[in-house]
VEXLO-827093 format. One record per residue (C-alpha): residue number from 1; residue in one letter; x, y negated, z. Coordinates in Angstrom, 2 decimals, m for minus. Last residue first. Example, Ala and Ser with C-alpha at 12.3 -4.5 7.8 and 13.67 -1.06 7.14 Angstrom:
- 2_S_13.67_1.06_7.14
- 1_A_12.30_4.50_7.80
***
This chain:
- 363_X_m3.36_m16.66_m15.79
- 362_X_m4.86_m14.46_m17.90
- 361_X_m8.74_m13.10_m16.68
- 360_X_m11.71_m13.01_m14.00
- 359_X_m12.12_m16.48_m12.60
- 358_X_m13.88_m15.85_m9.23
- 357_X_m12.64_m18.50_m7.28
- 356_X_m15.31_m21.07_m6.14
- 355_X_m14.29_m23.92_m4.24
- 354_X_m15.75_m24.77_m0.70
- 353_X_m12.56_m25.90_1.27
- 352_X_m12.93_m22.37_2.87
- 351_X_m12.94_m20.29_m0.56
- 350_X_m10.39_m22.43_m2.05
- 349_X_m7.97_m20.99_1.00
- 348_X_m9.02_m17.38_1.11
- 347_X_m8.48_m17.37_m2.47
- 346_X_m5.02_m18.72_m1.90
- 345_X_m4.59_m16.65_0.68
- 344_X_m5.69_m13.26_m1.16
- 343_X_m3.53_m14.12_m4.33
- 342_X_m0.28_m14.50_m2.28
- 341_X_m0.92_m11.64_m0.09
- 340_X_1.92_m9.36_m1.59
- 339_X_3.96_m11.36_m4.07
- 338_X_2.84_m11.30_m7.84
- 337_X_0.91_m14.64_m7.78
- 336_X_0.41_m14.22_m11.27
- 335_X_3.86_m15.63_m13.13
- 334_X_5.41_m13.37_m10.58
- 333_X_3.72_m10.30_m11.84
- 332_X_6.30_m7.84_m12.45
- 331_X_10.05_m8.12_m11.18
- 330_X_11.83_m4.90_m11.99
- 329_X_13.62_m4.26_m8.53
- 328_X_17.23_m4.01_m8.43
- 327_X_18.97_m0.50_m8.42
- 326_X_21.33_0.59_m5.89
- 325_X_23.17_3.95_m4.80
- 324_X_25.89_3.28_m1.97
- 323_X_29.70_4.22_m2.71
- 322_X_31.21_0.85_m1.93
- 321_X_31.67_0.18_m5.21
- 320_X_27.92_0.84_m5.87
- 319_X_27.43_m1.35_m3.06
- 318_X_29.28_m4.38_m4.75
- 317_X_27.77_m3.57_m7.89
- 316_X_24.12_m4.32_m6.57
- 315_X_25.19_m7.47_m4.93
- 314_X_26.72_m8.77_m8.43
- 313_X_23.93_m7.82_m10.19
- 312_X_21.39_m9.81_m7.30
- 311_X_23.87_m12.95_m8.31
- 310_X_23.16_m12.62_m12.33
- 309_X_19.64_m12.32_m11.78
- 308_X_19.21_m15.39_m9.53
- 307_X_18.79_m15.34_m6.03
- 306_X_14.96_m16.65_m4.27
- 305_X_14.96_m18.84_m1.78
- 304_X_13.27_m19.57_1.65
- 303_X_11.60_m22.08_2.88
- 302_X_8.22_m20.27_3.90
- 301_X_4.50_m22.18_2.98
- 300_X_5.00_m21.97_m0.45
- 299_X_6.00_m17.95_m0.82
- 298_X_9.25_m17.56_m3.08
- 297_X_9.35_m13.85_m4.10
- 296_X_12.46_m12.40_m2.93
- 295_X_15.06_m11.08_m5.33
- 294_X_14.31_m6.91_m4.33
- 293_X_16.99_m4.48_m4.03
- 292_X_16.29_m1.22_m3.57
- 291_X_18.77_0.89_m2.06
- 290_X_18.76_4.85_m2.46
- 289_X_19.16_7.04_0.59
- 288_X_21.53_10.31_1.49
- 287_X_23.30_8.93_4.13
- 286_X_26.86_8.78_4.64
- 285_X_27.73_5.11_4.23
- 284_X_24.21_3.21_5.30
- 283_X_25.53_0.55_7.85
- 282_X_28.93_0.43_6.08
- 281_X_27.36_m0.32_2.48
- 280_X_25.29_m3.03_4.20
- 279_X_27.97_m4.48_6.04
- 278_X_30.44_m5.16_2.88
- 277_X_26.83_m6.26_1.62
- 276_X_26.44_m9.10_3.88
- 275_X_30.17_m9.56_3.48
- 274_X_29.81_m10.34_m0.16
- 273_X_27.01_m12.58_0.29
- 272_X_22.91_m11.97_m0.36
- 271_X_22.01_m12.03_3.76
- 270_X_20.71_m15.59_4.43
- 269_X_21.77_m17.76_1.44
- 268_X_19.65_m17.35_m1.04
- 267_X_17.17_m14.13_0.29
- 266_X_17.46_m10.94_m1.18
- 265_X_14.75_m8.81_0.43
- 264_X_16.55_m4.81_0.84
- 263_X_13.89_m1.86_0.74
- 262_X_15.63_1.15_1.58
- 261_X_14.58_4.23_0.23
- 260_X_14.53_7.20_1.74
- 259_X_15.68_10.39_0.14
- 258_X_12.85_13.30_1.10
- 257_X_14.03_16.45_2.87
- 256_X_11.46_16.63_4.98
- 255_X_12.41_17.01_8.29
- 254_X_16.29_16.34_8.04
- 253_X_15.03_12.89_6.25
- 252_X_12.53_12.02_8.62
- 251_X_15.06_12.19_11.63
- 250_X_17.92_9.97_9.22
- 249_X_14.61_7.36_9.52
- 248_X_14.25_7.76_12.77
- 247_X_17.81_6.95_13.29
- 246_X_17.71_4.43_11.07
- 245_X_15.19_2.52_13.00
- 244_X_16.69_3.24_16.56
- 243_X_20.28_1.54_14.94
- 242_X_18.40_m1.30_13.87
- 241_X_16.89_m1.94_17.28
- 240_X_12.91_m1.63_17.26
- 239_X_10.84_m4.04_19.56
- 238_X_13.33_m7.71_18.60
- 237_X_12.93_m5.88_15.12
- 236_X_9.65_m6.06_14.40
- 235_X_9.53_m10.46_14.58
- 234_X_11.36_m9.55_11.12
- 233_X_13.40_m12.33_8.66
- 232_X_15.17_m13.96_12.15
- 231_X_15.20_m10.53_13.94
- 230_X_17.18_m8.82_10.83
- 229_X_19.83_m11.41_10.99
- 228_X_20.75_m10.91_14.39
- 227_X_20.28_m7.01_14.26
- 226_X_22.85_m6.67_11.85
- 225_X_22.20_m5.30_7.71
- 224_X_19.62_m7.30_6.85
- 223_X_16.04_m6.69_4.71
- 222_X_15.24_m3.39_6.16
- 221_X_11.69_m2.49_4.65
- 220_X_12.18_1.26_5.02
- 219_X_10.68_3.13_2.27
- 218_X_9.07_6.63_2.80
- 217_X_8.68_9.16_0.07
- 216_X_5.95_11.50_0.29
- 215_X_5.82_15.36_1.89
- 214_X_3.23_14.51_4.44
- 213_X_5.34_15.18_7.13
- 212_X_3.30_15.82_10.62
- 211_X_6.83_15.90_12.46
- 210_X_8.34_12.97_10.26
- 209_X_4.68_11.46_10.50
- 208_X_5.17_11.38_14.31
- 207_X_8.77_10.17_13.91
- 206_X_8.50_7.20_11.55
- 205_X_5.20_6.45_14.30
- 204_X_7.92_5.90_16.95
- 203_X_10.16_3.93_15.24
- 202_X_7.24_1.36_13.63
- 201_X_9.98_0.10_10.81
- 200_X_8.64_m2.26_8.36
- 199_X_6.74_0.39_6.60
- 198_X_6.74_1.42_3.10
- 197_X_4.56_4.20_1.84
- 196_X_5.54_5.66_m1.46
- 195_X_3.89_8.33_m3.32
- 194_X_4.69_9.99_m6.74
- 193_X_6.23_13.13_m4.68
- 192_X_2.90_13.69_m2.94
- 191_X_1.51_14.43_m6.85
- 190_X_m2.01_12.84_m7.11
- 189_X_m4.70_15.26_m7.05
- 188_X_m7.59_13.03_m7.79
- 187_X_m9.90_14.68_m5.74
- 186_X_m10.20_18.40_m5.98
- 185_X_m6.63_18.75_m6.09
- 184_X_m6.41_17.20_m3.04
- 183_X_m3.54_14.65_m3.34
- 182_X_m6.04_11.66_m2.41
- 181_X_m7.71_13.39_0.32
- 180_X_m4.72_14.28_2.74
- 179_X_m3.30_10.86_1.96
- 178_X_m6.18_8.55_2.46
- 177_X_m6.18_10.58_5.75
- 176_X_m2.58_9.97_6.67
- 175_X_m3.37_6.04_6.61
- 174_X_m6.11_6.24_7.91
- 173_X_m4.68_7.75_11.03
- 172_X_m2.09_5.49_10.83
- 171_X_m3.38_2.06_10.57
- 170_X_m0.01_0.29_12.08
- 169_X_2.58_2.73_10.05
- 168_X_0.66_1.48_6.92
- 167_X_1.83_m2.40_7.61
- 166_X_m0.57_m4.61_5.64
- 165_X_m0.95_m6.00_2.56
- 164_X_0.50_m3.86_m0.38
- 163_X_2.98_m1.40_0.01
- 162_X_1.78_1.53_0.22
- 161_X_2.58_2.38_m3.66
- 160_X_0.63_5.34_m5.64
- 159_X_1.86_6.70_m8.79
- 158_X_0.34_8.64_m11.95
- 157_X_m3.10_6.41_m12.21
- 156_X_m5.05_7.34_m14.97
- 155_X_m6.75_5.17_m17.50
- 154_X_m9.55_3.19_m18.33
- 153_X_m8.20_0.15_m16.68
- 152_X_m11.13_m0.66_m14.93
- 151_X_m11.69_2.33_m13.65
- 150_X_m8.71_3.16_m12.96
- 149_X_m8.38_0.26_m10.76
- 148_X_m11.82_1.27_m9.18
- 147_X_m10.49_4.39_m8.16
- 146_X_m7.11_3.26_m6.84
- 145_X_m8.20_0.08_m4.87
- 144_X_m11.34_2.84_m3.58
- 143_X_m9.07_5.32_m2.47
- 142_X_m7.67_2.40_0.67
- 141_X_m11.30_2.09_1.27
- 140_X_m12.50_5.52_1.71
- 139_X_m9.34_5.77_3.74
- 138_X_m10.40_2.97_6.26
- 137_X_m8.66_m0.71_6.07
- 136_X_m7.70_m1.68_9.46
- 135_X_m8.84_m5.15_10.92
- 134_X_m8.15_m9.24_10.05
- 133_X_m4.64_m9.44_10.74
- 132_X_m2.78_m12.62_10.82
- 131_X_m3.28_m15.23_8.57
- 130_X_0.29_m16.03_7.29
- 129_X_1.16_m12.26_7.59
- 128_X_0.16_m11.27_4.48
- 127_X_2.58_m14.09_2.28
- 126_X_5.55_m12.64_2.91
- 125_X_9.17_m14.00_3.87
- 124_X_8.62_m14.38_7.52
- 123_X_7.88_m11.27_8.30
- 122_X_4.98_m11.62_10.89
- 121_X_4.36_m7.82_11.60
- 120_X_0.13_m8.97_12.45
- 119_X_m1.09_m8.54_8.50
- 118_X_m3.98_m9.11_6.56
- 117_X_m7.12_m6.75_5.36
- 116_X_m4.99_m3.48_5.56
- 115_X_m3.64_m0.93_3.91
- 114_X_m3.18_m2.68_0.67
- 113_X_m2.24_m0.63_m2.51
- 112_X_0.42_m0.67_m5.05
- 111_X_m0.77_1.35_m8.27
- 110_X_1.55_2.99_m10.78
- 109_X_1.02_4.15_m13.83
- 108_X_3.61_6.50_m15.81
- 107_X_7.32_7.31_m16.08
- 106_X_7.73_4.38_m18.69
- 105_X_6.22_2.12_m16.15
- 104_X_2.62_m0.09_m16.38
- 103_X_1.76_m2.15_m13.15
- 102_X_m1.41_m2.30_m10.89
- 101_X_m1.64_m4.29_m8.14
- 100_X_m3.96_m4.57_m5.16
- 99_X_m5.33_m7.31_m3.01
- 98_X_m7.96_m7.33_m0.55
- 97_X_m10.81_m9.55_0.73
- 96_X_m12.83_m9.71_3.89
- 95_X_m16.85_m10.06_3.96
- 94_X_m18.33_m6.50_5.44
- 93_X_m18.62_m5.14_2.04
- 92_X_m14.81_m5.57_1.27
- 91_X_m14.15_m7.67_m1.49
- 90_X_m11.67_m7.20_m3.83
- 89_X_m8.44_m8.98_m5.67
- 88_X_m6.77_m7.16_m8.58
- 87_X_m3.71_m8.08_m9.89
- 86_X_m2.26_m6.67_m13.27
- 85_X_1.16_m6.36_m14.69
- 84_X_1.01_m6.94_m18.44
- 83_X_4.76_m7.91_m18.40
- 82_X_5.40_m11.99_m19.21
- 81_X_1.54_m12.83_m19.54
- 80_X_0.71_m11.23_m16.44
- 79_X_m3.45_m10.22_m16.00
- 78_X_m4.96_m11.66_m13.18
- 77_X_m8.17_m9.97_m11.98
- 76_X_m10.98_m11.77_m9.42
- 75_X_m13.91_m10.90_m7.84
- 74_X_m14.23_m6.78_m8.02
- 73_X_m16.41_m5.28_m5.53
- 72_X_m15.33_m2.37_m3.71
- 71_X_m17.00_0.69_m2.81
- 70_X_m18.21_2.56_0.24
- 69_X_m21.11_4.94_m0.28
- 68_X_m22.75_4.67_3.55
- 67_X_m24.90_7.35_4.95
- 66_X_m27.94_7.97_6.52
- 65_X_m30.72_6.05_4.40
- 64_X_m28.81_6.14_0.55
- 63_X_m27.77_10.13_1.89
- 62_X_m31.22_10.77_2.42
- 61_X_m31.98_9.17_m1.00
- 60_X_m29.78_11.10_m2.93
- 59_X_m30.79_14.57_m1.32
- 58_X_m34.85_13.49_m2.07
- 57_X_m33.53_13.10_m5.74
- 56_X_m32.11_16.24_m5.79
- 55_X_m28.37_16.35_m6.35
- 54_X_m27.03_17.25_m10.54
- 53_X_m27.44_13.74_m11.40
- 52_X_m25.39_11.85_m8.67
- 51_X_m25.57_8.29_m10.16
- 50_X_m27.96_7.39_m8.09
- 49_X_m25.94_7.62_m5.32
- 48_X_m23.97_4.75_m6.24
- 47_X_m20.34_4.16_m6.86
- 46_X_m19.66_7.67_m8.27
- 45_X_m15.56_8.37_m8.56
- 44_X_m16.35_10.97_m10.87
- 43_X_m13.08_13.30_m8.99
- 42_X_m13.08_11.51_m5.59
- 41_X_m16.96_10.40_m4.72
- 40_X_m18.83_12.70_m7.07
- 39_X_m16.96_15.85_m6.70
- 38_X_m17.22_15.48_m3.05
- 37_X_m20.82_15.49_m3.58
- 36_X_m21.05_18.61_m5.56
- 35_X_m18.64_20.16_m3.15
- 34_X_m20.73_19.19_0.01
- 33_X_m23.71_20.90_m2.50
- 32_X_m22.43_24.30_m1.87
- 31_X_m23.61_24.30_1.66
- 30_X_m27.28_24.16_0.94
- 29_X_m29.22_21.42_2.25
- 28_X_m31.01_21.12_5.85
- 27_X_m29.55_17.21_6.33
- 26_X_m27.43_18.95_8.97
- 25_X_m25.93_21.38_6.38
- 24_X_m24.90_18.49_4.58
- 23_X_m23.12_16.99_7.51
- 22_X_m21.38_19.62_8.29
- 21_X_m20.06_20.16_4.80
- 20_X_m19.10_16.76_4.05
- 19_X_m16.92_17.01_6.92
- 18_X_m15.37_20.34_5.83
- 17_X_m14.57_18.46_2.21
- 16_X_m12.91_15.85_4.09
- 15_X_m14.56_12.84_5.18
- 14_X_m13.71_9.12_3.64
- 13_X_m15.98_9.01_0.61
- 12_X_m18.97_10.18_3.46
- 11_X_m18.20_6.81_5.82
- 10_X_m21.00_8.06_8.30
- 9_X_m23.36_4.67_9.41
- 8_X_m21.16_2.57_12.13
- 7_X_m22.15_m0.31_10.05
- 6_X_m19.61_m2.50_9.79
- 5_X_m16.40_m0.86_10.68
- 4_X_m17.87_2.34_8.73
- 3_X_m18.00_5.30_10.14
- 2_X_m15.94_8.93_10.11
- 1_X_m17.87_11.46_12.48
***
């Protein structure tokens, strides 16, 4: 049975359909109404049981007693001036907060989601990892970010980006649960294809979900071309060699024929010269992959630097010289804290000195 972290009651908008079933049957109901309920928390998105008209009453308060309706609570939303990028910060029910982002494309809405409350990878240029991690994030949570988002919004979300706080590869199983149930065409039946999980390179996990393949794209947060320079920006890769790394990532590529895309942190004066990309084009000549280059967000408490517009074109056309596809990163949000686990820290921060941050609006 799926439970809560804080409550250990049944987390019902994280079981499958099946689940649901089981467990109606075991409050003495009719089978058909795990379908009514599922119906509620994916496709109506319910966030109390009250809400569930066409259940008995005696039904909605049995599941009030036994079970626990996860949903998130809303404290702050920061709304970009320069692109209309929004950031979303939520609170957990046990206490922790969250960050997610939503951003408007031409090719439709996309929503980058945390996986979990903090961060233990310790990359040096992002803002998660400063407070370590705080736990997991469970599925029902990780559907929630989208659900309330659209919610909010009043409109539908198209893609989904893993690539908020957290490392997905390090909450797996929740991880490929939020994906089972959030392309379920009786959920919100989100195209595989319009989802992105990003991982910093767990080699052995790259592999499992390779094997189990979930049939979405997977982005490799590489960030250096040599080991050297990789370890200094990564703690990850003193445990996974770069050569292991792409080899599990060349492994998920002949399983499921999905391009991987390699995330690439431009960072003034650390790996954004000629011969940094020389070694980049060299390290990925052959495969079939995309680069995605990404002028790093400055974070206050790190010393690094972000390259200028002009100097990240430059990079970008000396891999497409060298044969290697490359686009730079549209840069939404940064005028609202835009960089993953920015917002959450400083809200942690004002939180503990005893300041109130709930200001819902521009910034």
């Amino acid at each position: 049975m799926i439970e809560t972290y804080w409550n250990h009651l049944p987390d019902i908008r994280s079981m499958y359909l099946e689940e649901l079933e089981e467990l109606i049957l075991a409050f003495g109901e009719k089978k058909f109404r795990a379908k009514q309920l599922f119906e509620w928390l994916h496709k109506k998105r319910a966030a109390t049981f009250q809400e569930m008209s066409n259940l008995s009453a005696a039904l909605r308060d049995k599941l009030a007693e036994k079970t626990e309706l996860v949903t998130l609570k809303p404290v702050q939303e920061l709304i970009s001036q320069v692109d209309g990028t929004r950031k979303y910060l939520f609170e957990l029910a046990d206490g922790n907060v969250i960050e997610s982002v939503w951003m408007e494309y031409k090719h439709g809405n996309s929503v980058c989601i945390s996986s979990q409350a903090g961060c233990r990878m310790g990359c040096r240029f992002c803002a998660s990892t400063l407070n370590g991690l705080e736990r997991n994030l469970t599925a029902s949570e990780m559907l929630e970010q989208i659900y309330r988002i659209s919610s909010i919004t009043g409109k539908r979300v198209d893609n989904v980006v893993i690539m908020g706080s957290g490392e997905p590869m390090d909450n797996y199983d929740n991880v490929m649960r939020f994906l089972q149930l959030i392309t379920l065409p009786l959920a919100d039946g989100i195209s595989r294809r319009n989802i992105t999980l990003s991982t910093c390179g767990l080699v052995p996990r790259i592999r499992q979900m390779a094997d189990e393949n979930p049939g979405v794209t997977l982005a490799l947060s590489l960030h250096a071309a040599d080991d050297e320079t990789r370890k200094t920006l990564m703690p990850i890769a003193r445990k996974y060699a770069l050569s292991d790394v792409l080899s599990a990532c060349d492994y998920y590529f002949e399983k499921t024929g999905r391009r991987i895309s390699y995330e690439y942190s431009l960072v003034k004066g650390v790996n954004d010269t000629p011969q940094e990309a020389d070694k980049l084009s060299a390290l990925l000549k052959g495969r079939n992959c995309h680069v995605n280059l990404i002028p790093v967000n400055p974070v206050k408490e790190r010393e690094f630097e972000t390259v200028t517009r002009k100097h990240a074109e430059q990079f970008k056309n000396m891999l497409e010289k060298n044969g290697i596809n490359a686009t730079i990163r549209r840069e939404m949000g940064r005028d609202i804290q835009g960089a993953c686990g920015q917002l959450r820290r400083s809200y942690k921060t004002d939180r503990k000195e005893g300041f109130e941050c709930t200001e819902s609006g521009n910034e």
